[in-house]
N, C-alpha and C positions, 0 to 999 in steps of 0.2 A: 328794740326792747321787747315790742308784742313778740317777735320769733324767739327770743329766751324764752320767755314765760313760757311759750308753747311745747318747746325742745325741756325744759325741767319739768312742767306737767308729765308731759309721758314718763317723764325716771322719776320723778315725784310717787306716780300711779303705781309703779312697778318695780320696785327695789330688784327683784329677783330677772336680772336681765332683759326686762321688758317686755315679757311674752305676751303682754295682755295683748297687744296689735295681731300676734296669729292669730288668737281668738275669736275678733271682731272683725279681720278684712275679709272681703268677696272674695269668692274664687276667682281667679286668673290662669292663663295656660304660664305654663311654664317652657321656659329656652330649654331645647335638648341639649347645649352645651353646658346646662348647671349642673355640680354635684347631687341637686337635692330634686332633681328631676324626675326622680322615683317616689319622691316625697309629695303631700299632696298639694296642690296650688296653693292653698291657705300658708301652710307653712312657707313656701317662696317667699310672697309677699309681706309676711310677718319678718325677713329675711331683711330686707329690703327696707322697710319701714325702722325695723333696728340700727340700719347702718345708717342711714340718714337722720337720725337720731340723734344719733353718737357723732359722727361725724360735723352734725350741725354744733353740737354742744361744746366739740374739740376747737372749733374755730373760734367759737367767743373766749374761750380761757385765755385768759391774758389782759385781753383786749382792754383800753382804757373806759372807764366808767361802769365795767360789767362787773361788776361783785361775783367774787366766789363765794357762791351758795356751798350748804351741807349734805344741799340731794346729793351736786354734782360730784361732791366726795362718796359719799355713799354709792352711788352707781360705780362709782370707777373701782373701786376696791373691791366691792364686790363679785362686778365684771371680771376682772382680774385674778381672782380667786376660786372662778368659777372650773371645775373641773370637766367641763366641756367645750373645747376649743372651738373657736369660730372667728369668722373675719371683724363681730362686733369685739371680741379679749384684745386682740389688736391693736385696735381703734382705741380702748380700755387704757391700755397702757399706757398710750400716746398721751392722751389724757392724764393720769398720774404720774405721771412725768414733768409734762407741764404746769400740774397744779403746785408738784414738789417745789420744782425753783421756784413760782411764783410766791413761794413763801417766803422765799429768802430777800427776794425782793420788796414785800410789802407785808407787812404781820398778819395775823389771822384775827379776827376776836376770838376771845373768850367763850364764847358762845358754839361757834365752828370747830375749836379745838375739841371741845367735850367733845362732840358729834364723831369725830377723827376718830380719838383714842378708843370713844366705846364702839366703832365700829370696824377698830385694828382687833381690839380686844374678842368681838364677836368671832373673826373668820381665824382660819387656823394660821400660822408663819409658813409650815410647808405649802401649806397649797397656794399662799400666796407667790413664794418663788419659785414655784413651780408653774404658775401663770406665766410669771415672768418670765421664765425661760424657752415658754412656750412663741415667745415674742421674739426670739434670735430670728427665727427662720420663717420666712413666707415661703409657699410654696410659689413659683413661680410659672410651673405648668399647670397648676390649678384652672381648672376652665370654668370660671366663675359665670351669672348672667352678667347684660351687659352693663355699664356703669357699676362696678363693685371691686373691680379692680382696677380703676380707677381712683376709687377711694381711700384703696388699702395703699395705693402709691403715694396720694397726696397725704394721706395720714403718716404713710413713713416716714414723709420729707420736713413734716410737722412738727416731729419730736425731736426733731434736733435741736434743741431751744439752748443749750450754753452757748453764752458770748465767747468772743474769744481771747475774754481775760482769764475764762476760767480752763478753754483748752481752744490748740488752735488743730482746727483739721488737716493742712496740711505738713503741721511742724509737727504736730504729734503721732503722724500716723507710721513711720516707722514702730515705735514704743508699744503699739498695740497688735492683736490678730486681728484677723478680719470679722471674729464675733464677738469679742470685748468691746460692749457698750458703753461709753463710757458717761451715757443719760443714764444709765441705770445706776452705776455709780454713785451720781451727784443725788441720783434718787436714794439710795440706799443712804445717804449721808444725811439726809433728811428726816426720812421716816421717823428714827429713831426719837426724836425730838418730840414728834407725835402722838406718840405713846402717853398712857396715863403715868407711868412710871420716868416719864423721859430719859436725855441718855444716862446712861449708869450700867455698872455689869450684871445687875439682872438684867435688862434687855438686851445688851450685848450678845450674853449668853445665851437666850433663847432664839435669836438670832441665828448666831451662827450654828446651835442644834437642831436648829433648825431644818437649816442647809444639808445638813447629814442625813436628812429622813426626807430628801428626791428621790424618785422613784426611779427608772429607766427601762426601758424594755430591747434596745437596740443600742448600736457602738456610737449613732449619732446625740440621739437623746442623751446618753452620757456627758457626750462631748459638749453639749448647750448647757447641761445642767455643771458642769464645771466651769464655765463661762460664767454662770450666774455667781456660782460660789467664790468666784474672781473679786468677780464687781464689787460684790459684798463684802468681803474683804475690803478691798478699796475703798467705798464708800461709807466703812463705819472707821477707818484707817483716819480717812481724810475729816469726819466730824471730830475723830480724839484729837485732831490738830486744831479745827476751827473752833471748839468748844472747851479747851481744856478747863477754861477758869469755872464752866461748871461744874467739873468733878474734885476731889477733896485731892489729897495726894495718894494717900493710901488708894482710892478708884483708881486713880492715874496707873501707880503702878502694880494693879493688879491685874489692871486690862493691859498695858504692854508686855 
């Protein structure tokens, strides 16, 4: 319990990615095989102490007796929205992923939920999916320092959180590509609900116009960013099944 409280102080302190740790660590040398090796020690270490951060905070989600806090919403959305990619968006994701099922699993208060919506409502929808799409691909030649990929492996393995009533990995995996996420999905079936507006066709729709205004700059990027626009699909596909009795008829058939 005292290492929660410690791991949500830090994203408590720092809404905006956590940078207050570059700030205040000591200089350290830095490993010639990190990206940021040109960069100055402080920032390493600020590196470093964000993954470990995040990572510490993605392990308690879930976990029995650990309350989902509203920081650890707040940081994840955030993080994930954030227009500067790093191994902490990653880790980000992992995290909103896992917080998403965990809702389906066990309701939110009343309290948390505000927190949610007005903090869906603060960041933009593009740059959110576009986070997210940022998440298809780890570099894998990346020569990170040591212990950091590490992290990025076990945080991979971490967001696989559907049981296998709601998809099975090897029965399903013909049915998909090898970048259709299909946590992204179940997440995208969620979100929506999160919202101050809940599901309905204005969300919907801002939604998937969303999706229209990713950006790309190469043939790959495209190609993640049509992966996302999959999932999304799918996963606002699969809430108009799990939720129809919340929409009226005329919703029903205006969103099919």
């Amino acid at each position: 319990n005292e290492l929660q409280v410690s791991s949500e102080n830090i994203i408590t302190e720092n809404n905006e990615e956590i940078k207050t740790l570059s700030d205040t660590s000591p200089p350290t040398t830095t490993s010639p095989t990190s990206p940021t090796a040109t960069s100055s020690p402080t920032m390493t270490l600020g590196l470093r102490h964000q993954m470990f951060a995040a990572f510490t905070v993605l392990q308690f989600i879930g976990n029995s007796g650990i309350p989902n806090t509203a920081a650890t919403w707040i940081w994840a959305i955030k993080m994930v929205s954030s227009t500067q990619t790093s191994p902490t968006q990653f880790i980000a994701i992992a995290a909103l992923t896992k917080q998403c099922y965990m809702t389906t699993v066990k309701p939110l208060d009343a309290s948390i939920r505000t927190v949610i919506a007005d903090t869906l409502a603060a960041v933009t929808w593009p740059s959110l999916l576009q986070g997210i799409a940022h998440g298809h691909h780890r570099n894998e030649n990346a020569q990170w320092s040591r212990g950091i990929d590490q992290i990025l492996r076990s945080a991979e393995y971490m967001r696989h959180v559907l049981p296998r009533s709601v998809c099975c990995m090897v029965g399903d995996k013909p049915f998909f590509s090898g970048i259709f996420h299909r946590e992204n999905a179940g997440m995208f079936s969620t979100l929506p609900l999160l919202t101050h507006e809940g599901l309905c066709v204005e969300t919907v729709c801002i939604m998937m116009n969303a999706s229209k205004e990713m950006t790309s700059s190469n043939e790959e990027e495209a190609r993640l960013n049509n992966a996302t626009r999959a999932e999304l699909f799918g996963g606002l596909t699969r809430a108009l099944c799990l939720y129809e009795e919340r929409l009226s008829k005329q919703e029903k058939d205006e969103l099919w």
